[in-house]
KOLRO-240786 format. One line per 3 residues: number of its first residue (from 0); their letters; for each residue y, x, z of C-alpha. Coordinates in steps of 0.001 Angstrom, whole numbers. Each point is the difference from the previous one (the first is absolute). Layout:
N
NUM> A> Y/X/Z | ...
% end
This chain:
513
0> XXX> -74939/-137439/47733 | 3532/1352/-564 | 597/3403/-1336
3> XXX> 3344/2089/-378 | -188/3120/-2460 | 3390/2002/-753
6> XXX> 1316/1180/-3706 | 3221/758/-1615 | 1823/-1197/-2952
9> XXX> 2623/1798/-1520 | 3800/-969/-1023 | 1845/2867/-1607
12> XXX> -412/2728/1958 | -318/-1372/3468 | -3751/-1532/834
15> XXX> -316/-3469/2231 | -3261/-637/2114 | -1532/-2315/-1013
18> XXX> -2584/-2152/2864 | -3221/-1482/-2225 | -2031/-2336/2338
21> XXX> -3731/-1275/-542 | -601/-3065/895 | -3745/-1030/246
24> XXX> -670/-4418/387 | -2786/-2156/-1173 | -252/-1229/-3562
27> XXX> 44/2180/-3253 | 2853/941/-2003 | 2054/3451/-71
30> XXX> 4118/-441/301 | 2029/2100/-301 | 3537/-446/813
33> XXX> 3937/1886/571 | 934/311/-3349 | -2294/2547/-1759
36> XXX> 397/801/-3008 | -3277/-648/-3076 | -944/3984/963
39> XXX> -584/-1062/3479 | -1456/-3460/-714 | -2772/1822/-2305
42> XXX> -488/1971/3141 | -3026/-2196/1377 | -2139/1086/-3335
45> XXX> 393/3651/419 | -418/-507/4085 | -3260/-2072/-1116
48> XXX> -1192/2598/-2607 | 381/3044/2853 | -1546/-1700/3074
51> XXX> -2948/-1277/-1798 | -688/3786/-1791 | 523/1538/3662
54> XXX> -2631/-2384/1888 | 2452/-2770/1195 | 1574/-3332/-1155
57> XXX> 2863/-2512/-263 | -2074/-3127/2013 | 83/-3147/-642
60> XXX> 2293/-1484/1910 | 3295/-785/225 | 2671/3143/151
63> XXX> 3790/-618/-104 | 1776/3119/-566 | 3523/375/754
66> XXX> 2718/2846/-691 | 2735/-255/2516 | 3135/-195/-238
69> XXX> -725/-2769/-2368 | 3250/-2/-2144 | -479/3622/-1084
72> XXX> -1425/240/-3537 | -2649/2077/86 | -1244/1932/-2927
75> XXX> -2969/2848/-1456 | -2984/177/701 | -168/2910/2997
78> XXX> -710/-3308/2696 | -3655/47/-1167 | -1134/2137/2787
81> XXX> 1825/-1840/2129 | -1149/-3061/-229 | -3488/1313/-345
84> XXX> 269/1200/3563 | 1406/-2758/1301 | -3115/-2645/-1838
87> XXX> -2585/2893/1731 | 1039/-681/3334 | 1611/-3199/199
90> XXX> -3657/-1279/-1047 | -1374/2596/2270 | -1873/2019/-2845
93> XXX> 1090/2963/2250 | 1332/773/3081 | 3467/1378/1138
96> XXX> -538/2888/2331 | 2868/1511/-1691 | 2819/-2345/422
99> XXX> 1528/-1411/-3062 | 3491/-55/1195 | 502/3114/154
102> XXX> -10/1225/-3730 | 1423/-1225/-3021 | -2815/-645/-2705
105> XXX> 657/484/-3954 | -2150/284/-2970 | -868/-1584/-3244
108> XXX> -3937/-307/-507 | -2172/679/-2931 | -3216/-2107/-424
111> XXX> -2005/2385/1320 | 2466/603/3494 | 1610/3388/-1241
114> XXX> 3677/-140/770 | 2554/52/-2720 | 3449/2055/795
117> XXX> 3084/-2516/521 | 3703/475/-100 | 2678/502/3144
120> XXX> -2465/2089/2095 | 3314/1880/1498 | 2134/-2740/866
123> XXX> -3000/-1870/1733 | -1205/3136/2182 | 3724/437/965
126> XXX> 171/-3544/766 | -3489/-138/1731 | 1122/2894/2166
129> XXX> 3835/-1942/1272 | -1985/-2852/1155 | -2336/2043/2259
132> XXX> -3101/-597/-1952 | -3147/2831/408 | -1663/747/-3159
135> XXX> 698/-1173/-3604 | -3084/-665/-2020 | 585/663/-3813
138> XXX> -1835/1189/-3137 | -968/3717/-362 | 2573/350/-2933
141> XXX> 3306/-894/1930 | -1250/1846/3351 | 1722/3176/-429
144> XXX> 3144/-1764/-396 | 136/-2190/2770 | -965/2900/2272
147> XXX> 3010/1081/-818 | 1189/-1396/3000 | -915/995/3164
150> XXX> -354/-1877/3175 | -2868/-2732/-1398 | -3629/913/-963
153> XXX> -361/-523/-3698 | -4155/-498/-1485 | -450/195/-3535
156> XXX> -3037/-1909/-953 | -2490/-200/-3388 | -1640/-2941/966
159> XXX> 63/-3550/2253 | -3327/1200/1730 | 1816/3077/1742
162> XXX> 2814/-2880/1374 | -2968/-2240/784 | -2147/2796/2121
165> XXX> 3325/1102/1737 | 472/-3293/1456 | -3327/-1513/244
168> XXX> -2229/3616/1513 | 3518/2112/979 | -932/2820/-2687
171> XXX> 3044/1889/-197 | 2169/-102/-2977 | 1417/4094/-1733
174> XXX> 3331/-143/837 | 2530/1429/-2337 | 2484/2481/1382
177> XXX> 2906/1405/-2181 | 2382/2521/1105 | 3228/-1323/-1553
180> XXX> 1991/3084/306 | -2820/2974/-1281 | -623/-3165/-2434
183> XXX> 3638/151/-1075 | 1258/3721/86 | -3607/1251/-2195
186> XXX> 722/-1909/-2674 | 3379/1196/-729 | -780/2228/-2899
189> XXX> 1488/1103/-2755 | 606/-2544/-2323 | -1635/-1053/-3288
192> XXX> 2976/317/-1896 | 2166/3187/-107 | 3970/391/-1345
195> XXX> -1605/3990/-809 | -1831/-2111/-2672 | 2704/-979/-1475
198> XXX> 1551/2331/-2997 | 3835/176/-326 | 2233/-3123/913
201> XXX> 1553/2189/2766 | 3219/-2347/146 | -2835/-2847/189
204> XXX> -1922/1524/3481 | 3477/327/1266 | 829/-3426/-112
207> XXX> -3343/-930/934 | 500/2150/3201 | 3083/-1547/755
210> XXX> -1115/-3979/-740 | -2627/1113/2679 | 2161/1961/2456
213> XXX> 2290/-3146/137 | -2806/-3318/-492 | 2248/-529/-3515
216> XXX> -1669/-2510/-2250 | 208/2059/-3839 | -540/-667/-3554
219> XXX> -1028/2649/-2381 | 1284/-976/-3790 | -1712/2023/-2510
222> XXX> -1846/-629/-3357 | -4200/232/-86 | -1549/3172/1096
225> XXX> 3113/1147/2007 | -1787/-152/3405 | 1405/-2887/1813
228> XXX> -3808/-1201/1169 | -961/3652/980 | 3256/657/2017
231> XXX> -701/-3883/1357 | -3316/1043/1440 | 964/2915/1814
234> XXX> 3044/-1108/2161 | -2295/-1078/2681 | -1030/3606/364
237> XXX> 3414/1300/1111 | 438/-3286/2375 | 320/752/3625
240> XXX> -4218/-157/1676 | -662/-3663/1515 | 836/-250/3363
243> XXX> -3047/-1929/1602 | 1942/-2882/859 | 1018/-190/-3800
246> XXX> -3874/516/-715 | -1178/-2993/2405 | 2758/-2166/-1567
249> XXX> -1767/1008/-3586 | -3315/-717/981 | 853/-3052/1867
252> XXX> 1375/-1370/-4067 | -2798/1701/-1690 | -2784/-1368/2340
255> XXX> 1710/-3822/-454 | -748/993/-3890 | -3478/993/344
258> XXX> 936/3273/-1318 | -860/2258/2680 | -3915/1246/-163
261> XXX> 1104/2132/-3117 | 2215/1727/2002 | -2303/354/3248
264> XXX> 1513/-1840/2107 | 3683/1521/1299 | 2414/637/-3316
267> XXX> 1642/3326/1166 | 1612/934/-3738 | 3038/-2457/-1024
270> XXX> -1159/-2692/-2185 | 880/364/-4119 | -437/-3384/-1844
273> XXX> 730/-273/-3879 | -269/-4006/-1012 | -116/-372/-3927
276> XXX> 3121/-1832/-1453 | -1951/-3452/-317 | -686/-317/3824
279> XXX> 1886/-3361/814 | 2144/-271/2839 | -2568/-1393/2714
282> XXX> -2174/2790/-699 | 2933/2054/521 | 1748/-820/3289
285> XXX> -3117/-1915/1510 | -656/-3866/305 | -2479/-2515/-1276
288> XXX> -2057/-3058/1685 | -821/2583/2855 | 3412/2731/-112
291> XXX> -1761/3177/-435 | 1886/2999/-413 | 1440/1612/-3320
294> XXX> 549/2547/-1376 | 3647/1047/1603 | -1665/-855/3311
297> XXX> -3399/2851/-1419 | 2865/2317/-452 | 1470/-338/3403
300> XXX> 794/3629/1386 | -696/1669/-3621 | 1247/-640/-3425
303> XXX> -361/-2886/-2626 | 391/1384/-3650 | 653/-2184/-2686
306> XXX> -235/1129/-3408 | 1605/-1323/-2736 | 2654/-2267/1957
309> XXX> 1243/-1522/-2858 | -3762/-1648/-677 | 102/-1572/2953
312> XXX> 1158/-3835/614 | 3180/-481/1056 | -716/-2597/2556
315> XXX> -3233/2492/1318 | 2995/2811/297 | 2649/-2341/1614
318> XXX> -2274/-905/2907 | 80/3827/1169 | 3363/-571/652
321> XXX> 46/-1157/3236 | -3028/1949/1608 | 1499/3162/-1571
324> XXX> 2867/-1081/2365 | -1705/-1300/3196 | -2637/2762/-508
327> XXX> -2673/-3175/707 | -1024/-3178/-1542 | -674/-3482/1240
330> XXX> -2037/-2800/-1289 | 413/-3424/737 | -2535/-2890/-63
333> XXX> 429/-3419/1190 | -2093/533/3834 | 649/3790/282
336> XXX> 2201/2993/-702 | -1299/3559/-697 | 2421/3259/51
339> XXX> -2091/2996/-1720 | 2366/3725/65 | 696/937/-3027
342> XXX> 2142/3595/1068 | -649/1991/-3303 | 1499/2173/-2266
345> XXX> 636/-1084/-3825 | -799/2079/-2927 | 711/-1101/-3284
348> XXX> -306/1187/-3477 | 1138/-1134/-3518 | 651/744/-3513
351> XXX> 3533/244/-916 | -524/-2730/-2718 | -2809/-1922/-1439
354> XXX> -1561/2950/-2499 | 157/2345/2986 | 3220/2222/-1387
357> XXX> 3605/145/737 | 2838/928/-2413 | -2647/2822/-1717
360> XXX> 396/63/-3871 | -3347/1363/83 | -1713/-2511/1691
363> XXX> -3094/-1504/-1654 | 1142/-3249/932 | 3817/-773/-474
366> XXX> 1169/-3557/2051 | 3014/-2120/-405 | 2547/117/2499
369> XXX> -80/-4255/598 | -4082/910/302 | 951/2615/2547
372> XXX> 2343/-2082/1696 | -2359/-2795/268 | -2741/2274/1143
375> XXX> 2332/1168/3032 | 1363/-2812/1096 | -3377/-1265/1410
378> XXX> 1307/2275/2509 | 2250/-1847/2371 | 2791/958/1949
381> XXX> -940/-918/2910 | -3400/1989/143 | 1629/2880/-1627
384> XXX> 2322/19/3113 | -2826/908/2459 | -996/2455/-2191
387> XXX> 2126/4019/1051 | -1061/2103/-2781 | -432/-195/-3754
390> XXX> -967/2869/-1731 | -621/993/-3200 | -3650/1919/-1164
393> XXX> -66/2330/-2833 | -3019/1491/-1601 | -1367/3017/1363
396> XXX> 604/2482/-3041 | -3000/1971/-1537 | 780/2953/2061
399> XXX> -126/-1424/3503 | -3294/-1553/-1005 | -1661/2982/-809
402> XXX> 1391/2131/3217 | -2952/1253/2037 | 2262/-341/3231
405> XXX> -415/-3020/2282 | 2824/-1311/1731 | 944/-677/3261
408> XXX> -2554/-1833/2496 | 127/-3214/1602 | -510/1465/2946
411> XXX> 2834/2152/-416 | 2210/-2722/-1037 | -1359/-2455/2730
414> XXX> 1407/2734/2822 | 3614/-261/-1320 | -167/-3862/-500
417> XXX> -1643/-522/3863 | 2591/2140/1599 | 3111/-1869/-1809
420> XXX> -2114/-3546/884 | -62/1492/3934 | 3962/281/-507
423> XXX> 555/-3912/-974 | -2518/-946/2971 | 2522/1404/2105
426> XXX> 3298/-1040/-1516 | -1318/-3071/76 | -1974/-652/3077
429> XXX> 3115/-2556/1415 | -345/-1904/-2960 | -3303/-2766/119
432> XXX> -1274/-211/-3398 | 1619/3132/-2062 | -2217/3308/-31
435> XXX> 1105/1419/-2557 | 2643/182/-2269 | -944/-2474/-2690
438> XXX> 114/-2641/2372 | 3792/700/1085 | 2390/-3258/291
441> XXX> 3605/380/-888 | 763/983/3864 | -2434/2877/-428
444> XXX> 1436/942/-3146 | 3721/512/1357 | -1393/1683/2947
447> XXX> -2089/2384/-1095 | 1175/957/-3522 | 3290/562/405
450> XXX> 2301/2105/-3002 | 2171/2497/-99 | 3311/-720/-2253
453> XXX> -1391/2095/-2611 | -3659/-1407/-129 | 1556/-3293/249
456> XXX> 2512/880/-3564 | -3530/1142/-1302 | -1916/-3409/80
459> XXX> 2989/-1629/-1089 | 699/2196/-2636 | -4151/-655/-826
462> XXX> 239/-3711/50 | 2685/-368/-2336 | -970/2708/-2234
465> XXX> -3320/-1417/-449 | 677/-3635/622 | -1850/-411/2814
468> XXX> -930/-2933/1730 | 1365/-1344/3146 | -3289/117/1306
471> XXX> -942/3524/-331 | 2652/721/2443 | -1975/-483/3375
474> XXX> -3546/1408/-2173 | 1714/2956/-449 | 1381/859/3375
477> XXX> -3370/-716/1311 | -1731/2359/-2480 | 2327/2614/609
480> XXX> -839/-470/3717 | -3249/694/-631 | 594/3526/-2205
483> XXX> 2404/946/3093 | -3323/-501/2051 | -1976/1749/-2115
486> XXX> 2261/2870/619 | 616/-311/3643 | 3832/-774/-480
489> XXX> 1598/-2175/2525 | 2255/-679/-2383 | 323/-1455/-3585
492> XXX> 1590/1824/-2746 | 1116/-4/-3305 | -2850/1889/-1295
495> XXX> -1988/-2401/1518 | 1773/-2693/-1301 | -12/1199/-3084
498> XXX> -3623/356/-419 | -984/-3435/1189 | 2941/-1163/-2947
501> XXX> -2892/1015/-2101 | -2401/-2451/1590 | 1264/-3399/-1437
504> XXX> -871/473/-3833 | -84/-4261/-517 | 3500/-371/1568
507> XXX> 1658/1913/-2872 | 1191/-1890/-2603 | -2504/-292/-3419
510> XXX> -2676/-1016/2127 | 530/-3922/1119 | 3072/-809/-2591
% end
């Protein structure tokens, strides 16, 4: 007898069906073939294990097992229910008065037929629903997020007997019903993190406010204990809310990670992720045997902070360069290609040399200026060129620590940065890929920041005082858009101008030689 049962498999972010057929012929042996991977092939063990402790069997006879299409590598071990279901039947264990076809069937089995969560629940159910399937059969765990979408019946499940008594005695299965936008819209609280915490470093919030008003990537320079990982944390606070199609596209990466139970299913705050400085670069912008995504790709829609820069590997930093660009990544193996987004703002922090202090004759640790070159130049160019806004971080005297006043809210903050964000959408909304100002092209740039003659003496005047480089140019026209923003000014203006002059500390001669 000749069975068909339905799963999934996952590649990036996008899920392909995938058609397992039971074949049942006379003989012993069990084969299974269509490139699993060693997960899968245990798969008949645990399957064995779970049948026998639930009153049924693998028989005796001869099963070929097949997962179509056949030149798809197929990986994990959520086909174990799968195949399960398709052994019960095709050997006619059970009966099919619900018919297989219609659902999609995932699951990884313990011994004892409990159902272990698996990854990619969102991309299947979304896929499941396209090709006009009826339910999607999952474990418990990844139910709430696969409801997510509506228009297909989604059953989370603790054990292979509830699957088996829906299909062999019709006993209805709880379906699990999610109301994505009450979902969405109640869990937009106030954040964990608030800029009122925050003591002082006034100049800091500012440019915090405006890196977030315009997408700018930023690096805070500072020495230890000056607040660069406090102010780090917080700038997703004053971010503009998710829109839900920014939340499903966060899930959707999250989900393809496994990482989504912790967050109950839909992700409705903007993702923060903080990799040490010995991640390598794999773990960084995705990839391995099977591409899974990294950390850029984790960050997608929220911020990536890395602290310490400098620590980092060059070669881990110089791979950013192009997603930083192209706002996604794509990995590239010999039989398949996977693009994972990667649209993300970058935070970084360092110490001004390697003791932590900068010019200070009172410094506790004193460096030499070829160890402080050599420190800095792990820096490139090239990444410091995607990078609008350098500022430096003092320490917050004694008296600002000690003031009983709190500062200014996130929320507050937040308002100001959403309504200069809604201001971008709508300059830019001829323009494909730029949404806000950070991602302006040179055409953009002349367009929509032009100078008056005496703004334009200004940044000349700036330049050569300060020995700017050529490059801060276009990063500081595009800053100063965003303070003009800020202040609902159609126009840019000198004081503008001159405040996002301010913004390029590493440009200034003393810093890279």
């Amino acid at each position: 007898m000749l069975t068909k049962v339905y799963g999934s498999a996952v590649f990036g972010v996008e899920a392909t069906t995938i058609t397992v057929e039971v074949n049942v012929d006379s003989g012993i042996g069990y084969h299974l073939v269509g490139l699993p991977d060693n997960a899968i092939r245990e798969s008949n063990f645990r399957i064995a294990a779970a049948l026998q402790n639930n009153g049924y069997k693998i028989p005796g006879k001869k099963l070929i097992l097949n997962m179509s299409p056949a030149d798809l590598r197929k990986e994990g071990s959520a086909y174990d229910l799968t195949l399960a279901m398709g052994i019960l039947i095709a050997t006619e264990q059970i009966e099919e008065k619900n018919p297989l076809s219609e659902y999609i069937i995932m699951g990884e089995l313990s011994l004892d037929g409990n159902l272990q969560p698996i990854r990619g629940a969102l991309p299947i159910s979304l896929k499941a629903k396209e090709e006009g399937f009826k339910g999607f059969i999952l474990p418990k765990q990844n139910a709430k997020e696969a409801a997510i979408v509506e228009g297909i019946e989604v059953f989370g499940i603790e054990n292979i007997k509830e699957v088996i008594d829906f299909f062999n005695e019709n006993i209805p299965l709880e379906k699990t019903e999610v109301d994505m936008e009450a979902e969405f819209y109640n869990h937009l609280e106030h954040p964990e993190f608030d800029f009122a915490d925050v003591k002082g470093q006034e100049s800091i919030k500012r440019c915090m406010e405006i890196a977030a008003a315009g997408g700018h990537n930023i690096i805070l320079i500072g020495p230890p204990g000056s607040g660069k990982t406090m102010l780090a944390k917080r700038l997703p606070s004053i971010l503009p809310p998710m829109t839900l199609q920014e939340s499903l596209e966060t899930t959707k990466i999250h989900s393809v990670a496994g990482r989504t139970m912790e967050k109950g299913g839909v992700m409705t705050s903007r993702p923060f992720r903080s990799p040490h400085h010995t991640i390598s670069d794999v773990a960084l912008v995705g990839g391995g045997q099977y591409p899974q995504p990294g950390e850029i790709s984790l960050a997608h829609n929220g911020v990536l902070f890395l602290d310490e820069l400098p620590e980092f590997k060059r070669g881990v930093l110089e791979v950013m360069r192009q997603p930083l660009e192209d706002r996604d990544v794509t990995i590239s193996r010999a039989k398949f290609t996977v693009t994972y987004p990667s649209s993300f703002m970058l935070v970084a922090s360092m110490n001004p040399s390697p003791g932590g202090y900068f010019n200070d004759p009172d410094a506790p640790v004193m460096s030499s200026p070829a160890e402080m070159q050599r420190y800095l130049s792990k820096i490139s160019g090239p990444l410091l060129d995607r990078i609008d806004i350098h500022i430096e971080v003092t320490p917050v005297p004694f008296e600002k620590l000690s003031d009983e006043r709190r500062g200014e809210s996130s929320i507050v903050i937040r308002e100001r940065v959403t309504n200069a964000r809604k201001v971008q959408s709508e300059r830019f909304s001829e323009f494909e890929n730029v949404h806000y100002n950070a991602q302006m092209g040179v055409k953009q740039i002349r367009k929509f920041c032009k100078l008056d003659e005496a703004s334009l003496q200004l940044l000349k005047t700036a330049m050569e005082r300060l020995n700017l480089s050529a490059r801060a140019y276009d990063r500081i026209l595009k800053v100063a858009r965003t303070i003009a923003d800020l202040e609902a000014s159609e126009e840019v203006n000198g004081n503008h101008i001159s405040e996002a002059i301010q913004y390029r500390s590493l440009d200034r001669d003393g810093w890279f030689g």
